[in-house]
C-alpha angles and dihedrals in degrees: 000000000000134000122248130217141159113229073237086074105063100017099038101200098321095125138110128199123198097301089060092234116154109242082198106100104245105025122125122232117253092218120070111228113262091035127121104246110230119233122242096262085052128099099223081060093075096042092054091048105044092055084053096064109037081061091054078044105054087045089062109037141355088237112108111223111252107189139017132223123193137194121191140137113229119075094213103042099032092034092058104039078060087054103049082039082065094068086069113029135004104262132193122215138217120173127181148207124149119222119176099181089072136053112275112268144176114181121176123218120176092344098313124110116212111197131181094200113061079208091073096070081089089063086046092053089055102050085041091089093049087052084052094246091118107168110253133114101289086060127081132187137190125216126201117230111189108075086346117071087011128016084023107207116262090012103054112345086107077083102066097040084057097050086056096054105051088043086070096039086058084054102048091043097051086047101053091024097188101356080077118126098187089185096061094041087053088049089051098048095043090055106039089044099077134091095259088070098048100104084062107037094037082223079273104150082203089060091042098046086046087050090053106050090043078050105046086028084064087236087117107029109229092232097050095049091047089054094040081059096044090051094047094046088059089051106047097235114104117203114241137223089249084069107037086057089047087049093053100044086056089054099046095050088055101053093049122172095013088073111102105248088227088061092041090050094052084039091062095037094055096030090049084048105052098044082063093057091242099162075212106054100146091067103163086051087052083050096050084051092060098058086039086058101041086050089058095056119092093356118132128060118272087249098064116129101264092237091059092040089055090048109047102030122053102229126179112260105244105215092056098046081052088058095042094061097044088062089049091053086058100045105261113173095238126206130175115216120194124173085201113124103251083230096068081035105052131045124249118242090258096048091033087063089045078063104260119145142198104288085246098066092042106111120233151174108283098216115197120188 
């Protein structure tokens, strides 16, 4: 019933995750080591992508690229990496969010096309030549991954969220074996996973996934961090995830060798991180995430109700992955973005030589609406 493809297949390997290493044999890497990686929103973040691609392009051809297209899903942090990409190159956006429950409808704002139908990135493809972006090789574009070309936001992105998650709940539940109260950790996480604790979780799912196993570890009581929060909400003053960690990391070395050796492990992993300002400091959870994302690829039989089958597997979203190919027919230079840490992206050696591969080559349903 439906048609299977890696990302691999359209896309090769030209794909970065968050570390913004080229998964492209031979391609340097746009960060020097050493050097903080910008997040997507950041404009150090464009920079760091467009010379990325002018080398694959000059590999590839003496012509210079001369525009940009991009195709993402979230109006801030796609919006404004449009917007620093600008500094370099005219780019055209499209930026995408399906929503059944309202007539279709793709609206453009300062260069950028917003759709609620992921079916409308062909319209986009057709209005692209009369805003002088025609495909061709002195044109790029880069492609979102994450609930885009695949998990494509307001069809299928409830299963990554649920990967995650139970990415973190493997985590918590190795780590406290049968002292887990899955109910409490759910009730945590559910909480603290919403826009109102931002300022204190940073919307980092590391953070998140660290708070939820000192909380549920008993390490930082429920009741005291909600009241830590209401208080710093009065006051204007959240507190932040710097001095949870450092709260924690006082508890835990007074309470010594009554601490489980699984907790204190996690503690010093994290703790060790995220002094060294790594954006990804709960690394073995990222790496629970992985197998949790690729399991989730390709899973259930072709028969299953397609509402089911778009919230439980990840599956690419059809109408991108057209696009997509269209561009490579005409000799689009073609580059897959993800924000997701490489850690929750690529497999581990160990896991690497058990088969696994980098989420991009996993094969997966092509769903189409």
């Amino acid at each position: 019933m439906y048609p299977r493809m890696a990302v691999s297949d359209f896309l090769g390997d030209m794909v970065v995750y968050r570390n913004l290493i080229p998964m492209e044999p031979g391609l340097p890497r746009p960060v020097s080591e050493g050097e903080r990686v910008p997040r997507k929103a950041e404009p150090a973040y464009a920079s760091a992508v467009v010379k990325l691609l002018q080398e694959a392009q000059r590999r590839r051809t003496s012509k210079p690229i001369k525009a940009l297209i991009y195709i993402g899903d979230t109006r801030m942090n796609d919006g404004t990496a449009i917007r620093n990409l600008r500094q370099f190159l005219p780019v055209l956006g499209f930026i995408g969010s399906e929503n059944l429950s309202e007539p279709p409808r793709l609206e453009e704002e300062d260069g950028i096309f917003y759709a609620n139908r992921w079916e409308l990135v062909a319209e986009f493809h057709r209005k692209m030549p009369e805003k002088g972006f025609a495909p061709g090789e002195e044109l790029a574009a880069l492609i979102d991954l994450d609930k885009c070309a695949f998990g494509g936001r307001g069809r299928n992105d409830r299963a990554i969220d649920a990967a995650r998650v139970e990415g973190v709940k493997r985590t918590v539940e190795e780590v406290l074996g049968g002292d887990f109260d899955e109910q409490a950790f759910r009730a945590v996480y559910d909480e603290l996973n919403t826009p109102p604790y931002h300022p204190f979780t940073a919307d980092n799912q590391d953070y998140l996934a660290y708070i939820c196993l000192m909380v549920v570890g008993g390490v930082y009581p429920w009741e005291e961090l909600m009241a830590s929060l209401r208080v710093g909400a009065r006051r204007h003053r959240a507190p932040t995830f710097d001095q949870f960690i450092e709260a924690c990391h006082r508890r835990l070395e007074e309470r010594g060798s009554s601490v489980p050796e699984g907790l204190l492990a996690v503690h010093r992993e994290v703790y060790a991180n995220f002094r060294r300002g790594d954006p990804t400091p709960f690394k073995s959870f990222r790496y629970r995430e992985y197998i949790a994302t690729v399991e989730r690829m390709d899973a259930l039989p072709d028969d299953t109700p397609l509402e089911k089958l778009l919230a439980e597997e990840i599956v690419l979203t059809g109408e991108v992955v057209d696009f997509t190919l269209t561009l490579k027919e005409a000799g689009v230079l073609l580059l897959g973005i993800s924000d997701k840490p490489d850690e929750a992206s690529i497999p581990q050696p160990e896991q690497e030589a058990k088969g696994y591969k980098p989420v991009h080559r996993v094969r997966m349903k092509m769903v189409r609406l």
